[in-house]
C-alpha positions in Angstrom: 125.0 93.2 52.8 123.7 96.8 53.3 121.3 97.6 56.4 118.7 98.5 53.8 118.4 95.1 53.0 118.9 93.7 56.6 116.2 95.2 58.2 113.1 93.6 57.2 114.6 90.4 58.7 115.2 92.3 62.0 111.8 93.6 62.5 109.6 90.7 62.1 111.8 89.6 65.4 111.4 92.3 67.3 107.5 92.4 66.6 107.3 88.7 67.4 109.0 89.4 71.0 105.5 91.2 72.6 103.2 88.6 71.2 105.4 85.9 72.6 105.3 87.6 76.0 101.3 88.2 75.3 101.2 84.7 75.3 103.2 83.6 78.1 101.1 86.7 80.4 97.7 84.5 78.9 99.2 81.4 79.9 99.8 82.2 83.1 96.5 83.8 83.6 95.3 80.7 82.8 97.3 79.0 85.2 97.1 81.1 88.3 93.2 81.0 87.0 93.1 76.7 87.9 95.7 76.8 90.8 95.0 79.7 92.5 92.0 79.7 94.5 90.4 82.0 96.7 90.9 79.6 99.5 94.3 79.7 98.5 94.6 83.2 98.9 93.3 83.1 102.8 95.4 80.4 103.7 98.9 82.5 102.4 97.6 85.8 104.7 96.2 87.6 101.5 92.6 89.6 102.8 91.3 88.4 99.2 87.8 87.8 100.2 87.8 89.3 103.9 87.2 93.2 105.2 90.9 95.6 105.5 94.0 95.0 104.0 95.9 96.5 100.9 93.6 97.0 97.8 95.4 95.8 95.7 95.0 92.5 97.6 91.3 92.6 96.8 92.4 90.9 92.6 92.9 87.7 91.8 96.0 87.3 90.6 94.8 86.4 87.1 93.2 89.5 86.8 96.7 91.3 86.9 98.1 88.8 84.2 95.0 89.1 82.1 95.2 92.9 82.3 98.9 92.8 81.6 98.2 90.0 78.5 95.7 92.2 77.0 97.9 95.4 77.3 100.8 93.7 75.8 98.2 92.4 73.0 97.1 96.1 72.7 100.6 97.3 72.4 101.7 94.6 70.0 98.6 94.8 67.6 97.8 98.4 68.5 95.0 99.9 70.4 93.2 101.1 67.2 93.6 98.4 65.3 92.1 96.2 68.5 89.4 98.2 69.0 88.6 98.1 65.3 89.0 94.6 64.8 86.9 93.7 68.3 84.2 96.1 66.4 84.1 94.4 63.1 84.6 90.4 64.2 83.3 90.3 68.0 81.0 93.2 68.2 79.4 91.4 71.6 82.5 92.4 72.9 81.9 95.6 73.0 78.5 95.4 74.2 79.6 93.3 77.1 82.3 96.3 78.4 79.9 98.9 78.4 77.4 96.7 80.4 80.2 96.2 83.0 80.8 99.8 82.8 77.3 100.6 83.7 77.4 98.1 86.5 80.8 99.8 87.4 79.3 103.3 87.8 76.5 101.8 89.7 78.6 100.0 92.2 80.9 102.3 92.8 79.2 105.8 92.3 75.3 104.7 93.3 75.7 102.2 95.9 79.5 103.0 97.3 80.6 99.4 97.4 83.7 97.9 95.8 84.8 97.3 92.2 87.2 94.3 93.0 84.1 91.8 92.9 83.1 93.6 89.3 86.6 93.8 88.3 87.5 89.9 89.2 83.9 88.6 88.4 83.7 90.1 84.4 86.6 92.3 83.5 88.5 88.5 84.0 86.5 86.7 81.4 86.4 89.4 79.0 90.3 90.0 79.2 91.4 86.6 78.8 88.5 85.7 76.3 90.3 88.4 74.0 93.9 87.1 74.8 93.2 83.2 74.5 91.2 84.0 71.4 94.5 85.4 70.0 96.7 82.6 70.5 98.3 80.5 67.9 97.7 76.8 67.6 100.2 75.7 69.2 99.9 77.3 72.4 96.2 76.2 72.4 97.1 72.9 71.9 99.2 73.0 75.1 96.7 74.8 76.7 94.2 71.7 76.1 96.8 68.8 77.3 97.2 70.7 80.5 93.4 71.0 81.4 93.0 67.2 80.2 95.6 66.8 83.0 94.3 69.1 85.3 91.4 67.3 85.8 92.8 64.2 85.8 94.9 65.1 88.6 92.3 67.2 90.6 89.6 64.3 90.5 92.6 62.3 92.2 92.9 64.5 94.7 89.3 65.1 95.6 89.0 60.8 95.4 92.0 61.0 98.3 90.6 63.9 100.4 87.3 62.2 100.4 89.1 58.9 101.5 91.9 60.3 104.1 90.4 63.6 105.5 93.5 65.4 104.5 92.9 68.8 102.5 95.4 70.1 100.2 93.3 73.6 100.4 91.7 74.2 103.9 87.9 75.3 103.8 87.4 78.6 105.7 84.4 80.7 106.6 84.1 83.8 108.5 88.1 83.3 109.0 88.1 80.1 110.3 88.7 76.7 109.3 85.9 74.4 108.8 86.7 70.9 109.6 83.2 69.0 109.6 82.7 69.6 106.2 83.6 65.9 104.3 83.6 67.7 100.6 86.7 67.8 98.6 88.4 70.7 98.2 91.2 69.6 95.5 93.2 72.1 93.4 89.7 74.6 93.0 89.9 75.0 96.3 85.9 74.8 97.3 83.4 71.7 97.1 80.8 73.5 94.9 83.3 74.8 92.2 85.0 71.7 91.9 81.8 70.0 91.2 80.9 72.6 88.7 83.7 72.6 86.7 83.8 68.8 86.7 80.8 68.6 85.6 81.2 71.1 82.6 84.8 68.9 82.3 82.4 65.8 81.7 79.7 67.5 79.3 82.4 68.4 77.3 84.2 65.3 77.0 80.9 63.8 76.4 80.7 65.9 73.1 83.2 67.1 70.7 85.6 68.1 73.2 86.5 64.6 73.5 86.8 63.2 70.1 90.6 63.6 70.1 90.7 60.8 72.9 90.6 57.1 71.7 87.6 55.0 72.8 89.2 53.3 76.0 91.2 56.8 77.1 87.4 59.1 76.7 85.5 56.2 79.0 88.2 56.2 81.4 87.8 59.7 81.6 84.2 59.7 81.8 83.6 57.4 84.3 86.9 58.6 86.9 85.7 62.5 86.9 82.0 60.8 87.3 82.6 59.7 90.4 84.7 62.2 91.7 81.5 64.3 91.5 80.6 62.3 94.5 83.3 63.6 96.6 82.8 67.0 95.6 79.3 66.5 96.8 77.5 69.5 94.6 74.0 68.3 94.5 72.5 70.6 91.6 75.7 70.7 89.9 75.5 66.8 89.8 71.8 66.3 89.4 71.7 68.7 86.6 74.9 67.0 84.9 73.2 63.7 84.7 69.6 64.9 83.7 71.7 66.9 81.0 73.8 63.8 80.0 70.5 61.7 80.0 68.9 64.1 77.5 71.9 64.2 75.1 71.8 60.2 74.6 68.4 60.3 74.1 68.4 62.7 71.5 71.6 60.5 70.1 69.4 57.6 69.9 66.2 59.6 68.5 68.6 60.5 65.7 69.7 57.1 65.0 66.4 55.9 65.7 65.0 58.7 63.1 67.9 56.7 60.4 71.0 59.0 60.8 73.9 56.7 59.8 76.4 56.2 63.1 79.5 53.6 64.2 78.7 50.4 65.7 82.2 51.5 68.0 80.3 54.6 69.4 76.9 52.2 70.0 79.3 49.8 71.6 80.9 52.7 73.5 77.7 54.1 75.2 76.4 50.0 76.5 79.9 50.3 77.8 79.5 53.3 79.4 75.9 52.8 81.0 77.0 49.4 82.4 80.0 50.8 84.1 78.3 53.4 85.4 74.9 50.9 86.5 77.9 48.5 87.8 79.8 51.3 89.5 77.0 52.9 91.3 75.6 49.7 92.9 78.9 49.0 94.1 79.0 51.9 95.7 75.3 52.1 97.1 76.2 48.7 98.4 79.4 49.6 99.9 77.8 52.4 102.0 80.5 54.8 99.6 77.3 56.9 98.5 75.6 57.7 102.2 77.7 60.7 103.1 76.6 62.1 99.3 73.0 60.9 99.5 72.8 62.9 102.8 73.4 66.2 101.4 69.6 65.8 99.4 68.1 65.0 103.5 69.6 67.3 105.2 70.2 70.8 103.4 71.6 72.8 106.8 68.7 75.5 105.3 69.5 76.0 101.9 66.5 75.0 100.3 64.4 77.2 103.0 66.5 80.2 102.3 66.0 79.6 98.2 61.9 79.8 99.2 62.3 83.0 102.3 65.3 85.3 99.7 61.5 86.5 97.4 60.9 87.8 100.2 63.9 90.3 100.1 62.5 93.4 98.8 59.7 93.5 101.7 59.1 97.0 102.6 61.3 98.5 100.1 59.7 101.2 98.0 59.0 100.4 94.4 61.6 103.3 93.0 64.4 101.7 95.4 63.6 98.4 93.6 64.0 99.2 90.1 66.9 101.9 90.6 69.1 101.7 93.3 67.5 99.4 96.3 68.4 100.4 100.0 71.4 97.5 100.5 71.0 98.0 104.2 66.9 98.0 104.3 68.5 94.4 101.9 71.1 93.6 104.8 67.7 93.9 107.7 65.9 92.0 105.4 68.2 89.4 105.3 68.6 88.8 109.1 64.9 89.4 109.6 64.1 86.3 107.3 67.6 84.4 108.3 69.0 84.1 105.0 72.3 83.5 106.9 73.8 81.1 103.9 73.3 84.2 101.6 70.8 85.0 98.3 71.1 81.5 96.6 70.3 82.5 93.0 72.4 85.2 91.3 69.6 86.5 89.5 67.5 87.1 92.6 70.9 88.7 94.1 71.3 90.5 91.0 68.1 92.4 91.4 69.0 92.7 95.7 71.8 94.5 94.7 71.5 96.5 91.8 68.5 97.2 90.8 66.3 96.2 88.2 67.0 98.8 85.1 70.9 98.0 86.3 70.4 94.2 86.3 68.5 93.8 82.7 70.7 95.8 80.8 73.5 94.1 82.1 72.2 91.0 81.5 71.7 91.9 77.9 75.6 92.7 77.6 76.4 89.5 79.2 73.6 87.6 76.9 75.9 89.4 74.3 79.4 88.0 75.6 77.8 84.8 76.0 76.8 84.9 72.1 80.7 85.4 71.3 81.5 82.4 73.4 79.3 80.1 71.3 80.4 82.3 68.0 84.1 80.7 68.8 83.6 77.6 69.7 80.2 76.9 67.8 77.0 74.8 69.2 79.5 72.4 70.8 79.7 75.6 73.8 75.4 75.3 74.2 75.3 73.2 76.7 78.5 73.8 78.8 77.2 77.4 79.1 73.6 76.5 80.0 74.7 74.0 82.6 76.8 76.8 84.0 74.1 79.0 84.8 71.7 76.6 85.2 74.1 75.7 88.5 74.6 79.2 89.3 71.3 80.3 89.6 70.8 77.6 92.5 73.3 80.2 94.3 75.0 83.5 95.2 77.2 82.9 91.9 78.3 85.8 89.9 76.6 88.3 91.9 79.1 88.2 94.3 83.1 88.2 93.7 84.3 85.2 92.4 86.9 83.3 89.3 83.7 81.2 88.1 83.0 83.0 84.9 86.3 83.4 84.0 86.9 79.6 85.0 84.2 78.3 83.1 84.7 80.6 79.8 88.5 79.6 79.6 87.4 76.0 79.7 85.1 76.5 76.8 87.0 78.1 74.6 90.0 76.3 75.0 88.8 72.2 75.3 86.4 73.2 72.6 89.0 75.2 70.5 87.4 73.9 66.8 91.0 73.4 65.5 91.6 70.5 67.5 88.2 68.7 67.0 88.4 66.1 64.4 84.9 66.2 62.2 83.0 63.6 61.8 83.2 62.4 57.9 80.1 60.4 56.8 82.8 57.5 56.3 83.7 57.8 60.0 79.8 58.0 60.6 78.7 54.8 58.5 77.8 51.8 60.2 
């Protein structure tokens, strides 16, 4: 056989060798994304989140692997041919880079503070939102097991730190270990995030996300990563989940209600459901389980008294400084003038602190426009995910400061509710 006819068998192989490694660099993005917390980070000498050190000590490391998954993707594909297709089927996209590149130049040019917290708080999400919307089914499909799994496994843990003491991740602030704090740390490596995510976890598997799970399997599920939300002890992540789970069966039973065909299996499934849960939660009233959760909505340490004293932030700062480039140390005096010494607790309000207003609004438009590509993936089933995840960041610092969140919660979203692995609901399936 000649090497004319030879080589169009050779070069789909060598093609296929950078998408495969594109994939395995997303993968592991993904990976180091779940396992690798900041808390992490601290406890293995890394100044991640803490003044000095290297620079390049300042990234997460999925921020490397996204970067390196996307270049890879780039090279594979071909930078114009990206840049083209991005334009044509994910124009938000676009939008959403030269919003963080306008909150770049003001970071780093206008108020001379880091990029690290822009780079690992957005540049993240948007990487690995390009790279996992590029893989192939199969790869998703792993991808989806392993989350199933990851929660599984890290509401165990959080259920055994709660019980023992232990911590698989120790808690620090300010460089030291706290050890009167009684909230799970788990594999996410901080009380407040694990709650978040296992709470976006449950609003997920309480929609389309968990269709692929049998009956008995999905209210196992439900009702295991339920109460490891007490053990996390997020209070507006919890509250929030359970007003937004309330409102979804209601309008479930206004549709029926209104005569929209359904299964007498899924009817049986939510009486289930609501009884374990009534059941469960009485026990654990009773048992004095819930006192150490219940606490948390007595005794705040402050934080509802900071969310009421941070308006008062831009005190004495002169109206140009507001809606340009405010003074971040007239901020800083403000700060320990009104003892806001748990921090700005709403990203939005920070958002404004720390850049600026014209900064702040058109940034949240290109981020209102990533947002829009999320839901564009994944469909309506990614509506409520997404609003519970701001709704539980603007009760604190959030994405104003550096942090994995958006990256964390994005990733879980488009891969759980990846619409080739949601079965549809037939109007057979639907009939009673």
């Amino acid at each position: 056989m000649s090497a004319s006819q030879t080589a169009p068998t050779s070069r789909p192989i060598q093609i296929a060798r950078p998408f495969g490694l594109a994939a395995g660099l997303t993968v592991l993005a993904v990976a180091a994304l779940f396992l690798i917390s900041s808390k992490v980070l601290h406890a293995l000498g890394l100044p991640y989140g803490t003044a000095g050190g290297a620079p390049l000590a300042k990234f997460h490391p999925a921020t490397f692997l996204s970067l390196a998954a996307l270049g890879v993707w780039a090279i594979a594909i071909g930078p114009g041919r990206m840049l083209t297709a991005l334009a044509i089927r994910r124009p938000g996209i676009l939008v959403f880079m030269m919003a963080i590149a306008l909150l770049t130049f003001q970071t780093a040019i206008v108020q001379k503070l880091p990029i690290s917290a822009i780079v690992d708080t957005f540049v993240l999400p948007l990487a690995l939102f390009i790279s996992l919307a590029a893989l192939r089914a199969p790869v998703m499909e792993r991808l989806i097991i392993a989350l199933h799994l990851f929660f599984l496994l890290n509401s165990t843990l959080g259920f055994a730190e709660y019980f023992t003491g232990w911590r698989l991740t120790p808690n620090y602030e300010g460089g030291t270990i706290i050890t009167y704090d009684w909230r799970s740390t788990a594999l996410l490596g901080h009380p407040l995030i694990n709650a978040l995510a296992t709470g976006m976890y449950l609003l997920i598997l309480t929609g389309p996300g968990g269709r692929r799970f049998d009956l008995p399997i999905r209210t196992f599920l439900l009702i295991y990563n339920l109460g490891a939300m007490v053990a996390f002890g997020g209070r507006a992540a919890t509250v929030l989940l359970l007003a937004l789970l309330a409102v979804r069966s209601a309008w479930s039973i206004a549709k029926v209600l209104a005569g929209r065909p359904f299964r007498l299996r899924d009817a049986f499934a939510v009486i289930v459901v609501l009884t374990l849960i009534a059941t469960i939660g009485s026990l654990l009233v009773q048992g004095g389980i819930l006192d150490t959760f219940l606490s948390r909505f007595e005794d705040d340490s402050g934080s509802a008294a900071t969310r009421v004293a941070m308006f008062h932030i831009f005190d004495g700062m002169a109206l140009r400084d507001v809606f340009f480039a405010p003074d971040l140390a007239h901020v800083a005096s403000n700060q320990r003038r009104l003892d806001l010494a748990i921090g700005i607790e709403s990203f939005v309000v920070a958002f404004f602190a720390y850049y600026g207003i014209a900064t702040t609004l058109l940034f949240f438009i290109g981020l209102l426009f990533f947002c829009a590509e999320i839901i564009r993936a994944v469909g309506t089933a990614g509506l409520l995910p997404l609003a519970y995840f701001f709704l539980v960041s603007s009760t604190s610092t959030g994405i104003a400061n550096k942090t994995t969140d958006m990256a964390l919660i994005m990733a879980m979203i488009l891969i759980l509710l990846d619409r080739r692995f949601i079965p549809t609901l037939t109007n057979e399936h639907r009939a009673c």
